[in-house]
VOGU-147206 format. One record per residue (C-alpha): residue in three letters; x, y, z; residue number from 1. Coordinates in steps of 0.25 Angstrom, whole numbers, plus 2048, in hexadecimal, padded with zeros to 3 digits. Example, Ala and Ser with C-alpha at 12.3 -4.5 7.8 and 13.67 -1.06 7.14 Angstrom:
<marmis>
ALA 831 7EE 81F 1
SER 837 7FC 81D 2
</marmis>
This chain:
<marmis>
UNK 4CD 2F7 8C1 1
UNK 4DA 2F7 8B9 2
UNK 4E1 2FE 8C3 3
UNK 4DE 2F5 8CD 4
UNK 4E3 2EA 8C2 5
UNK 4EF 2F0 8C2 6
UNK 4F3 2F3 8D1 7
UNK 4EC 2E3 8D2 8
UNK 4F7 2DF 8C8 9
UNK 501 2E7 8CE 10
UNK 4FF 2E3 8DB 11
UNK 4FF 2D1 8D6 12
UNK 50B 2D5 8CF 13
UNK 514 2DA 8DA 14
UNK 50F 2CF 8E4 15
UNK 515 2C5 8D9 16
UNK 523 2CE 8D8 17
UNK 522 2CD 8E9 18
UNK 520 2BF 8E8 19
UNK 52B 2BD 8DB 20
UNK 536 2C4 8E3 21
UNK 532 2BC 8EE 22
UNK 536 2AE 8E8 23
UNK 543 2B5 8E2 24
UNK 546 2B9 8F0 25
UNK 541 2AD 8F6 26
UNK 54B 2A6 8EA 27
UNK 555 2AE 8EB 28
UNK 556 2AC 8FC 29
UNK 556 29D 8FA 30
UNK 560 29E 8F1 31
UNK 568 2A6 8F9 32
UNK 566 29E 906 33
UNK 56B 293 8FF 34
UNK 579 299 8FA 35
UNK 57A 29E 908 36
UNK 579 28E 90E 37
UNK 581 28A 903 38
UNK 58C 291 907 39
UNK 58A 291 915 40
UNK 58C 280 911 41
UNK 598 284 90A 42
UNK 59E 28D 915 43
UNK 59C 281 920 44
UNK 5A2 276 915 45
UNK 5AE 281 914 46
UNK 5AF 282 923 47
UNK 5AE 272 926 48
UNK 5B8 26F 91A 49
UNK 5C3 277 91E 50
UNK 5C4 270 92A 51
UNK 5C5 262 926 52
UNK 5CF 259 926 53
UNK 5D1 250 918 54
UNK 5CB 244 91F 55
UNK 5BF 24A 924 56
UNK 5BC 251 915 57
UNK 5BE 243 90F 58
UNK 5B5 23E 91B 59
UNK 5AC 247 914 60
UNK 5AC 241 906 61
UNK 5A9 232 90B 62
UNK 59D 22B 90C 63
UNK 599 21D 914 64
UNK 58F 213 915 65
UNK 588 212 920 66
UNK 58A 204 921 67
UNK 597 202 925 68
UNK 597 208 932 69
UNK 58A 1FE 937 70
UNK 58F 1F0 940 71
UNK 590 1E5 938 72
UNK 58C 1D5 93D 73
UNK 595 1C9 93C 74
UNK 591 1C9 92C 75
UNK 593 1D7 929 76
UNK 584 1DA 929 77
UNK 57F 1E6 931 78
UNK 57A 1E4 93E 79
UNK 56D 1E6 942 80
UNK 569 1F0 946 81
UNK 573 1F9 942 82
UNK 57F 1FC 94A 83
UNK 589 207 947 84
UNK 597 206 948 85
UNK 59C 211 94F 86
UNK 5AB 20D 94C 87
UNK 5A9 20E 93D 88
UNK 5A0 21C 93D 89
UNK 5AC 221 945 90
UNK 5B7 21D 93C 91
UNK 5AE 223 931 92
UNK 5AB 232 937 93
UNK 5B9 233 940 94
UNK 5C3 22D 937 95
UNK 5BD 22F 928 96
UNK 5B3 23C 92C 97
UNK 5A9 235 922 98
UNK 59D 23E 91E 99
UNK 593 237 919 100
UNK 58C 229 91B 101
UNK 582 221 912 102
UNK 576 218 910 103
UNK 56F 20E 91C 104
UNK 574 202 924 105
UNK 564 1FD 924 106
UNK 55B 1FE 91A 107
UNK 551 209 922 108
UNK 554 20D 92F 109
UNK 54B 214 936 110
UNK 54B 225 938 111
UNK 551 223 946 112
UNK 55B 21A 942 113
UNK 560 223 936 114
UNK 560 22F 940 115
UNK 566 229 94D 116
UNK 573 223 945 117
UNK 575 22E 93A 118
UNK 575 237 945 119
UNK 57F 22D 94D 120
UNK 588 22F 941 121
UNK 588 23D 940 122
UNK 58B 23E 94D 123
UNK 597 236 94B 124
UNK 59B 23E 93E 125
UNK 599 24D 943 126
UNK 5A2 248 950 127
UNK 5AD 243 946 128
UNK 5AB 24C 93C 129
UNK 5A3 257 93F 130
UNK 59D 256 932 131
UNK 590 250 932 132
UNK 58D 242 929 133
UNK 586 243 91C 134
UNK 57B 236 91A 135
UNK 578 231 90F 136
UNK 56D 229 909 137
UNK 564 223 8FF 138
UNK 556 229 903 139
UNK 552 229 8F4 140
UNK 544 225 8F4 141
UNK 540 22A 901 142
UNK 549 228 90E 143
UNK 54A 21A 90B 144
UNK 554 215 914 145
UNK 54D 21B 91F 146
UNK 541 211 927 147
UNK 534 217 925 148
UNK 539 222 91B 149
UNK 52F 224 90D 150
UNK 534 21F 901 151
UNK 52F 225 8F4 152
UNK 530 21F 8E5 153
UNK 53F 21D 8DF 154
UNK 543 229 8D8 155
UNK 53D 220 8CA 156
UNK 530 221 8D2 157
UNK 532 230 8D6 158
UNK 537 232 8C6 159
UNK 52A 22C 8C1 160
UNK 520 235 8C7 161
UNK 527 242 8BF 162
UNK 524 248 8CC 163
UNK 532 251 8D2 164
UNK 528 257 8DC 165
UNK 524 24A 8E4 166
UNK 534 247 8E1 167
UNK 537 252 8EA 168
UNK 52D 24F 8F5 169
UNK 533 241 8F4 170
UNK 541 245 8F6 171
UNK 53C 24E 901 172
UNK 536 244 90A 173
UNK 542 239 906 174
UNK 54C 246 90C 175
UNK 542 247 918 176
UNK 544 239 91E 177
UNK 550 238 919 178
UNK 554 245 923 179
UNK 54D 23E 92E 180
UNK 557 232 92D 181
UNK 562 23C 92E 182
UNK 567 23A 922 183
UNK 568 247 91A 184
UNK 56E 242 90C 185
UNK 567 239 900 186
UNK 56E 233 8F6 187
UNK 55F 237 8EC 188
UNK 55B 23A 8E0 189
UNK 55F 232 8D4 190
UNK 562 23B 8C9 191
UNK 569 230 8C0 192
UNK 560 22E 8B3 193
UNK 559 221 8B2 194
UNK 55B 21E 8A4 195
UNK 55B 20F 8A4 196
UNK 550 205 8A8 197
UNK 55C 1FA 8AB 198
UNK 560 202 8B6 199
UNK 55E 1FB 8C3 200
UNK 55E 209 8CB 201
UNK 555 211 8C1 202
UNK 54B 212 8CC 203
UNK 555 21C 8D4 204
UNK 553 226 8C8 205
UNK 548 230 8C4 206
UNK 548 22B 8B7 207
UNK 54C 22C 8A9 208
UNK 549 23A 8A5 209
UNK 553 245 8A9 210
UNK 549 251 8AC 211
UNK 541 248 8B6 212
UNK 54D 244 8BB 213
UNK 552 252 8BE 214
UNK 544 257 8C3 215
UNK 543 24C 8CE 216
UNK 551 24E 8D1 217
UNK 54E 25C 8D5 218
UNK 543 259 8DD 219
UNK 54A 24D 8E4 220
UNK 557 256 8E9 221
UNK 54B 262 8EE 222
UNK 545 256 8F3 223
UNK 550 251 8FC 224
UNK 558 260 8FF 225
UNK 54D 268 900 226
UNK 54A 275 8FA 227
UNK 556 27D 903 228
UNK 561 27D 8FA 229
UNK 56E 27A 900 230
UNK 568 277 90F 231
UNK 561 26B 910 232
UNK 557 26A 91C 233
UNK 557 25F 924 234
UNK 54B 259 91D 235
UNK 551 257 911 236
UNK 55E 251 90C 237
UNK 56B 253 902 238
UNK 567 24B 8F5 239
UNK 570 243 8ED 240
UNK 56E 243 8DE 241
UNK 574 235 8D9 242
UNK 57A 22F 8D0 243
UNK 583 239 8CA 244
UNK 582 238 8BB 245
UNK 57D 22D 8B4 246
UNK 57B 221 8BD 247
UNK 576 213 8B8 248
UNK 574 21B 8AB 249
UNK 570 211 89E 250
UNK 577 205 8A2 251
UNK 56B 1FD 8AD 252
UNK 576 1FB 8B8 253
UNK 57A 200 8C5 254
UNK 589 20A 8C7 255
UNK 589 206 8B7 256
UNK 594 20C 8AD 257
UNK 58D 215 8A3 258
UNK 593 219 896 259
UNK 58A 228 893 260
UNK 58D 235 88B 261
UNK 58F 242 891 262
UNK 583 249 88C 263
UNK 57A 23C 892 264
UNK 581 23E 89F 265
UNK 57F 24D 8A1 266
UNK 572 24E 899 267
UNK 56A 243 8A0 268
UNK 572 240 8AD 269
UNK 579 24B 8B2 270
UNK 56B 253 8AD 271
UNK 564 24B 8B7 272
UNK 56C 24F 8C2 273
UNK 56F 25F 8C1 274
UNK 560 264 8C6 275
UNK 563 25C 8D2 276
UNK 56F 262 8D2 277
UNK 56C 26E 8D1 278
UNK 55F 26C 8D9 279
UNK 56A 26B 8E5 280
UNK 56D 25D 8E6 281
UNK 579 25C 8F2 282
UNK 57E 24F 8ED 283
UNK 583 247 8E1 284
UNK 585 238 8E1 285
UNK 58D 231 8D5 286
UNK 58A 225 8CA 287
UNK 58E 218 8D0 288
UNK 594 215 8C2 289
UNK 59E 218 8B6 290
UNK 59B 223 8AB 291
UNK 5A2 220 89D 292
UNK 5AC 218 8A5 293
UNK 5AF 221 8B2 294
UNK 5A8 220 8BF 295
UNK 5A0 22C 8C3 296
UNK 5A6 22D 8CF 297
UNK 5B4 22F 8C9 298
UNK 5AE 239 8BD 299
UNK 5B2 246 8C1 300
UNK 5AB 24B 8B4 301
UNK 59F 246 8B9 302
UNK 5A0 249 8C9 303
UNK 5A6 257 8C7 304
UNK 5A7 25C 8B8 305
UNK 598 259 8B6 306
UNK 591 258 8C5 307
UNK 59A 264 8CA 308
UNK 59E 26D 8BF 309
UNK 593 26A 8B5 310
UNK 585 267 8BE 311
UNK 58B 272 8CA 312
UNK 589 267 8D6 313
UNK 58D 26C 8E1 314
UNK 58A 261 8ED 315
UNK 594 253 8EE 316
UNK 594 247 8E5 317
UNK 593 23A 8EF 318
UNK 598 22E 8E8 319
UNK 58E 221 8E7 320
UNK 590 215 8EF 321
UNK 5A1 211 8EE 322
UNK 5A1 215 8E0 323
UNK 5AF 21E 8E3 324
UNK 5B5 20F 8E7 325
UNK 5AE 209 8DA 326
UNK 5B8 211 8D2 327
UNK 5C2 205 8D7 328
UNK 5B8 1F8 8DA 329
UNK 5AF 1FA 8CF 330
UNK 5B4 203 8C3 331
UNK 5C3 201 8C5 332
UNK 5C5 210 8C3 333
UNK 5CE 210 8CE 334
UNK 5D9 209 8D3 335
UNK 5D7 209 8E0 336
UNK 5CB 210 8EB 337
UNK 5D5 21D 8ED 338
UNK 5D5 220 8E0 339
UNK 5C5 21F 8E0 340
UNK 5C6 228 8E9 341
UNK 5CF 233 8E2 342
UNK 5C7 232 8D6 343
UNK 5B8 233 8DB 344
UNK 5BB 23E 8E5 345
UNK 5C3 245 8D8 346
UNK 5B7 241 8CF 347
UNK 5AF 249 8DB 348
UNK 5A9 241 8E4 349
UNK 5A6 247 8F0 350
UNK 5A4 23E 8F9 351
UNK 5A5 22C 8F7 352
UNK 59B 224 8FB 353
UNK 5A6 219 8FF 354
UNK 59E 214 907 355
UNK 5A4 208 90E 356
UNK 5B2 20C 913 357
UNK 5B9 217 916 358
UNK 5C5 215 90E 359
UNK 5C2 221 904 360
UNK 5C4 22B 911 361
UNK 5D4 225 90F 362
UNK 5D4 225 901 363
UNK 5CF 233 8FF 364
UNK 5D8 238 909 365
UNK 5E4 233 903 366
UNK 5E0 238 8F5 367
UNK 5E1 246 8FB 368
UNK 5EE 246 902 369
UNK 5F4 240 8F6 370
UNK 5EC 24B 8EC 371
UNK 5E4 241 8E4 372
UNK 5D6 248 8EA 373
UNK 5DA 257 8ED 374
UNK 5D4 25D 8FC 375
UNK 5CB 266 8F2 376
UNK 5C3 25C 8EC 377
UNK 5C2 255 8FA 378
UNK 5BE 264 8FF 379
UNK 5B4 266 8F5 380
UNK 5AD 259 8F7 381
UNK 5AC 25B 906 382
UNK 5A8 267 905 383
UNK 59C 262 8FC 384
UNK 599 259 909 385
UNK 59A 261 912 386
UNK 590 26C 90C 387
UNK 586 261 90E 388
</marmis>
C-alpha cells in the first residue's frame, strides 16, 4: 500500500512538473511571438521612414477634426445630412499627407454611416499617401458616438463597483463596436486622479484612490487591446490613457493651472498612470493645463524626462484639443503659433491635435529647414505612428 503511495505521488507530481513546464512554455512562446511582431513593426516603420519626404513625415504628426471638411449652409451650420467636401479631404491627404482625423460631424451616426465614409477616406489617404489614416475617437463609456452602440456607467460608475474584471468586459465590448464603425483607436481610459469634488469632469475618472485607479486602468487597456501584446485583432482597439499628469488636480476647473510638488506628482499621478503603461497602453494624451507655471505641452521634463525615460513608454504622445496653439492664444508662452510649434514637438509631442487648419503642417516644416526642430525628433515621432 505504501508503495503504491508512492508511485501515486510520484506519478500527481510529474503530471503537475508537465503541466508547470507547459505554462512556462506556453509563457515564454507568447512572449517571444510578441518580440518577434515587435520588431517585425519596427522593421516595416524602418522601411516606410526612409522613404518619406519631410512633408509627408510631418503629414504624419498632424491631426484634424472631422468637421472641417463637411459642406457648410448659408449660416455656416453643417448641412444636413452630411455632405463631404471632396476638395478639402484632398488638400489634406495630397498636399499636407495628414495621418490622422478626429471626433464626429453628428451626434451618432449609424454603423453603416461610420463604415462607408471612413472607408471613403481611407481610400483617399492610401491613394495620396499610401499610408493608411488613423481615427480617433471618444468611445469612453461604450461606442457612444455610434447609433445603437451599448453605453456602460462613466468610468466614476465603473470606479464604484471595485470591480476591474467587469472593467475589462466593459472596455471590450466599447472596443467591439467601436471596430464595427471602423474606427480603430479611443481616446479611454481616464487615469487622472479625482481628488476634488469641485471638479466638473470628476465623473471621467476612476476615482480618488490610487490603487484602484491603477487596477481599472489595467483592465481597461486589456479591455480595449486585447490580450495579444503588440497585435491588436480587429475586434479590439489602441487605448489612449489621458490626461497626462495631473489634470484638473485640486483646483474644481477645467485645463486649470496647478501649483503641486514633485513627490505629489509622481507618487499619486504619475503612479496612477505606469500599470497602464506597462500594461501596454499604445497612446498617451496631455494635461489640457499649466503645472507650476509651464504648460504640459511644453514641459520636456514631464513629456520626456519622466514619461520616456523614467516610466519607459514606448508608444506616441497626442496633444489635447489645440492645446500646442494655446501656448500663444491662452498662456502667452509663445509669441507666436511657430514657436508653439517648436516648443511642443521639442517638449515631445508626437503628433498636434490642431485640429482646425492646417498651418502647423507649414510651421513644422519650416522649423526643420531652419534647425529649430532637428529631422531626428520628427523621425522619432513618426516612427511612433507609424508602428501603430
Amino acid at each position: 500500500m505504501r508503495k503504491t503511495d508512492n508511485i501515486f505521488k510520484i506519478l500527481v507530481g510529474l503530471v503537475f512538473l508537465g503541466f508547470l513546464f507547459s505554462m512556462i512554455v506556453g509563457a515564454c512562446t507568447r512572449r517571444l511571438d510578441d518580440s518577434r511582431a515587435q520588431t517585425h513593426f519596427q522593421i516595416q516603420a524602418d522601411s516606410i521612414l526612409a522613404t518619406m519626404t519631410l512633408e509627408e513625415k510631418v503629414g504624419q504628426m498632424t491631426q484634424i477634426t472631422l468637421d472641417i471638411f463637411t459642406e457648410k449652409d448659408a449660416h455656416g451650420k453643417k448641412k444636413e445630412p452630411v455632405v463631404f467636401n471632396i476638395d478639402t479631404l484632398l488638400l489634406a491627404f495630397s498636399k499636407y499627407k495628414i495621418g490622422s482625423i478626429l471626433n464626429v460631424v453628428k451626434t451618432a451616426p449609424s454603423v453603416a454611416w461610420w463604415n462607408e465614409n471612413i472607408a471613403m477616406m481611407q481610400e483617399i489617404a492610401l491613394r495620396e499617401t499610401g499610408i493608411p489614416l488613423i481615427y480617433g475617437i471618444d468611445a469612453i463609456h461604450g461606442a457612444n458616438y455610434t447609433k445603437e452602440a451599448t453605453l456602460f456607467p462613466q468610468q466614476i460608475g465603473q470606479g464604484a463597483t471595485f470591480n476591474p474584471e467587469l472593467a475589462e468586459k466593459l472596455a471590450a465590448l466599447a472596443a467591439y463596436e467601436m471596430r464595427a464603425s471602423n474606427i480603430p483607436w479611443t481616446f479611454s481610459p481616464v487615469q487622472d486622479m479625482g481628488r476634488d469634488a469641485r471638479d466638473a469632469r470628476l465623473w471621467e475618472t476612476f476615482g480618488e484612490d490610487v490603487y484602484l485607479c491603477q487596477q481599472m486602468g489595467i483592465a481597461a487597456v486589456k479591455g480595449y487591446q486585447g490580450k495579444g501584446g503588440n497585435s491588436i485583432d480587429q475586434y479590439h482597439g489602441a487605448a489612449c490613457l489621458k490626461h497626462f499628469l495631473a489634470y484638473n488636480s485640486n483646483s474644481g476647473k477645467d485645463r486649470n493651472p496647478l501649483s503641486i510638488s514633485v513627490r505629489e506628482l509622481k507618487q499619486i499621478h504619475a503612479a496612477s498612470f505606469q500599470p497602464a503603461i506597462d500594461a501596454g497602453a499604445k497612446t498617451i494624451m496631455v494635461n489640457s493645463g499649466l503645472i507650476n507655471g509651464l504648460p504640459v505641452h511644453a514641459n520636456y521634463e514631464i513629456l520626456t524626462t519622466l514619461l520616456r525615460d523614467e516610466m519607459g513608454f514606448k508608444g506616441f504622445v497626442v496633444s489635447d484639443w489645440a492645446d500646442i496653439e494655446n501656448f500663444y492664444y491662452r498662456d502667452k508662452t509663445a509669441s507666436s503659433i511657430k514657436e508653439a510649434v517648436k516648443i511642443g514637438i521639442n517638449a515631445g509631442i508626437d503628433m498636434s491635435m490642431v485640429p482646425h487648419k492646417f498651418h502647423f503642417c507649414d510651421y513644422l516644416i519650416e522649423l526643420v529647414n531652419e534647425g529649430e526642430v532637428s529631422i531626428a525628433r520628427i523621425d522619432e515621432a513618426v516612427k511612433r505612428v507609424l508602428i501603430l
